[in-house]
C-alpha angles and dihedrals in degrees: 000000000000085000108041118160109245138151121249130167127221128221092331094304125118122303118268131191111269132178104182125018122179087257109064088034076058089050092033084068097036099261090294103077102182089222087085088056092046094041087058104052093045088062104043083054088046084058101053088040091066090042090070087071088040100050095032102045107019136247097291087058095054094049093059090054084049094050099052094059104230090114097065089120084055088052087053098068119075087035089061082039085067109025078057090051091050086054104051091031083061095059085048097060094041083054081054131107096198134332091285095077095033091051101037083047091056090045097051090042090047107023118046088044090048092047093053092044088051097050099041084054089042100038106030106010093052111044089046087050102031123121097202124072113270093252090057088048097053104043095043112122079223088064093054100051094051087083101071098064074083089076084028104268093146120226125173101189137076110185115272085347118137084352085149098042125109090238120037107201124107092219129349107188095074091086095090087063101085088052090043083064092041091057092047088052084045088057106036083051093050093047085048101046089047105253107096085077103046093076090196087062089049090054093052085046080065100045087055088056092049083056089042093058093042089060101037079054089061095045099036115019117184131188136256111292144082111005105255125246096255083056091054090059089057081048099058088038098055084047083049086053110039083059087053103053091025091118078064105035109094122231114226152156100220097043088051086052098048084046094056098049093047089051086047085050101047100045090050087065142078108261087357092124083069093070103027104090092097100048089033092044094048084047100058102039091055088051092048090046103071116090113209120170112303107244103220094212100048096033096043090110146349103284105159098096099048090051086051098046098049106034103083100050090038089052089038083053088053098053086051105051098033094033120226102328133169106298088242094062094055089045092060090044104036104042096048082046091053096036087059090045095051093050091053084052103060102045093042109037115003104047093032086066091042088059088067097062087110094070084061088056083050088053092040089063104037089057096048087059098045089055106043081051087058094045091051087048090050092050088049100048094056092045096058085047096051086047085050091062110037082051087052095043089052 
């Protein structure tokens, strides 16, 4: 019974009567609930939806839009993009043996996908929509640097390319990589130093952050806008946490609601982003929980990140050959040109690297073994010393 009567306790209080909680809607769907895959491609398509304003009209017109507060939905959603990832990272270190898996997982899914995008707009975008010769292209220090967005390094330019658009950047979306890494090091801190599995000190962790932000408000307000990068990594913690108390989160219609007017709210505000992860976390997760038929078209692979990756420079391409044109014009060329391109990216690139994570199982174990040789070394070692001594006291 989907509803069936059962005690929980929350947080450590009293028990109180549930009848859902995120974790039997989880097992309810066999721990792979198909929300979380369409979640993620209706992001990505969110993202390349407001680039359109970016790409078309420029930076200061997007910031207007930002600033009367009509867009908070847009401002939801790579906030949900991360707050989703904290959630189903957090399964994939709990699937881990040690960090070896969990990081080299989180490598083969990021880096291999991001390379490739970096050289094509490099190697191929640029010199077809360069300004400059061939020889100048090539041989400018900007060109160059291009290349180590691929270990996040972030770089926005490509020499005498997009030079006339509204907006210049390659591809600006690849400024939440940097915090993307960050998230995956958070994590990986918090597993070694043992917090990450006493839910209760990953709660507090939060709450720090929460202090940290009140504080970092009255030292360095912002305005209302795109959640900044720090907020993002509330983001991706909430998500963290909200997977590892979901047997005592309750599911529920009217705290997604209230979650979702108090994201709304907060995003709507100056400096609101700072205090959004929980409602924007609860929000997401509910969402990402139900578990409607998998399409087997759009579900055939993961094709989210390809869709993020490529969108901006795709939509970027379009503005320069066809010039500023309506935003729905750009809409019905630049997302079926992205949507091809994700696609390719998946098959050929994204899944293909994914079917090597058994070489990280191979590492994994080699270097258990190794260890555990060099523990029993150690012990040894100090035993023989210990024996030393004794033998030269007597």
């Amino acid at each position: 019974m989907r509803n069936c009567i059962n005690y929980e306790y929350i947080f450590g209080s009293r028990p109180i009567l549930l009848t859902d909680t995120f974790e039997s809607r989880l097992r309810a769907a066999n721990g792979r609930p198909s929300g979380f895959d369409y979640l993620r491609v209706v992001l990505a398509s969110a993202v390349l939806g407001w680039h359109v304003i970016m790409t078309g009209y420029g930076d200061e017109f997007q910031n207007q839009l930002l600033r009367s507060g009509y867009c908070a939905p847009v401002a939801l959603v790579l906030p949900m993009f991360f707050a989703l990832s904290g959630f189903l990272v957090a399964g994939s270190l709990d699937r881990s043996n040690t960090l070896i898996t969990f990081l080299g997982l989180r490598a083969f899914r990021i880096v291999p996908a991001l390379a490739v995008e970096v050289f094509l707009s490099a190697l191929i975008l640029g010199p077809l929509l360069t300004t400059l010769s061939l020889r100048e292209y090539f041989t400018h220090p900007t060109f160059l640097a291009y290349f180590l967005n691929v270990v996040g390094e972030i770089h926005y330019f490509l020499p005498g390319v997009f030079e006339n658009n509204p907006n210049h950047f390659v591809n600006g979306q690849l400024w939440t990589v940097p915090f993307e890494l960050l998230c995956y090091v958070l994590l990986s801190a918090l597993a070694v130093f043992g917090l990450y599995a006493r839910p209760k000190l990953l709660l507090i962790v939060l709450l720090l952050f929460y202090i940290a932000q009140v504080f970092n408000t009255l030292l360095r307000p912002h305005s209302v806008g795109i959640a900044s990068g720090p907020s993002l990594v509330m983001m991706f913690l909430a998500g963290v946490a909200a997977h590892k108390l979901r047997t005592r989160i309750v599911s529920n219609w009217y705290l997604f609601a209230a979650s979702l007017v108090a994201s709304l709210v907060l995003l709507s505000v100056p400096n609101g982003d700072r205090f959004a992860a929980m409602p924007v976390a609860y929000v997401t997760v509910y969402l990402g929980l139900f578990n409607p038929p998998r399409n087997k078209v759009i579900l055939s692979g993961d094709y989210s990140y390809g869709l993020f990756l490529y969108g901006y420079p795709i939509q970027q391409s379009v503005v320069a050959i066809f010039g500023v044109i309506a935003w729905y014009y750009n809409i019905l060329i630049a997302i079926p040109c992205a949507i091809v391109v994700a696609v390719a990216s998946w098959w050929l690139v994204e899944k293909p690297i994914l079917n090597y994570r058994g070489v990280l199982k191979d590492i994994e174990k080699w270097a258990i073994a190794r260890f555990a040789r060099f523990s029993r070394r150690s012990v040894a070692a100090l035993a023989a010393e210990s024996a030393r001594k004794v033998a030269d006291g007597a």
